[in-house]
C-alpha positions as CSV (number, residue, x, y, z in Angstrom):
1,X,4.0,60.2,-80.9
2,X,3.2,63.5,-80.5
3,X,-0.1,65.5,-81.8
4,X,0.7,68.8,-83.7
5,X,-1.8,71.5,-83.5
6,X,-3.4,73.4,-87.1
7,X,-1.1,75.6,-88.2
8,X,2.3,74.4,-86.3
9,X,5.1,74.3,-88.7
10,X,7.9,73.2,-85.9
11,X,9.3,73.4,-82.6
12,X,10.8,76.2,-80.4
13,X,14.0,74.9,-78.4
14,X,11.6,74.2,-75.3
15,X,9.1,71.8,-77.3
16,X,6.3,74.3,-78.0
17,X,4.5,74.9,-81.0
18,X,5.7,77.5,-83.6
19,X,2.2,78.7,-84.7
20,X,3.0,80.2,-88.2
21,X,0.0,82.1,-88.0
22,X,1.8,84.6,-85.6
23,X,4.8,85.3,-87.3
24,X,5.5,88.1,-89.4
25,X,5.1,87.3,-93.1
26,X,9.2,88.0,-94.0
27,X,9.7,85.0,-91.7
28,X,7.6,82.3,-93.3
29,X,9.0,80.8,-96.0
30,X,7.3,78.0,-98.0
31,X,8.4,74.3,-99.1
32,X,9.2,74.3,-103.1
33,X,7.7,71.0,-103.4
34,X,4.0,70.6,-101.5
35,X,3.9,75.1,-100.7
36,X,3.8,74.1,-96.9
37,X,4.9,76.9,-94.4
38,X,8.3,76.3,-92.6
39,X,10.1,78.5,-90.4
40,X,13.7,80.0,-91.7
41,X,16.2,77.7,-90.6
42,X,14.0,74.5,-91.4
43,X,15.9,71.3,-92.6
44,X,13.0,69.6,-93.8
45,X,9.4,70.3,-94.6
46,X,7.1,69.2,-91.9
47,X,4.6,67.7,-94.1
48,X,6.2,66.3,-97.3
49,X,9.5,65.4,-95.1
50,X,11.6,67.5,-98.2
51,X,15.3,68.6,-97.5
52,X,15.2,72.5,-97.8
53,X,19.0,72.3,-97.6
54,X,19.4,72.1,-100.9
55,X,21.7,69.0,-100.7
């Protein structure tokens, strides 16, 4: 299993870290159900494991 550093909210194509803390603010968006950060795109919130699909 693989340890996540504070503040990652995903994965680049290559494995690495996304480190919301560096991204501009129009490209954080939040989970609607625990306020987590998650990169645009996300399927699922990293920590609460919600669809952000919207299925």
């Amino acid at each position: 299993m693989r340890n996540h550093c504070a503040g990652a909210i995903g994965f680049c194509e290559d494995g690495e870290d996304i480190d919301w803390l560096f991204l501009p603010v129009p490209q954080i968006n939040f989970c609607p159900k625990c306020g987590t950060p998650v990169v645009p795109g996300a399927r699922f919130c990293g920590k609460c494991g919600i669809s952000l699909r919207g299925e």
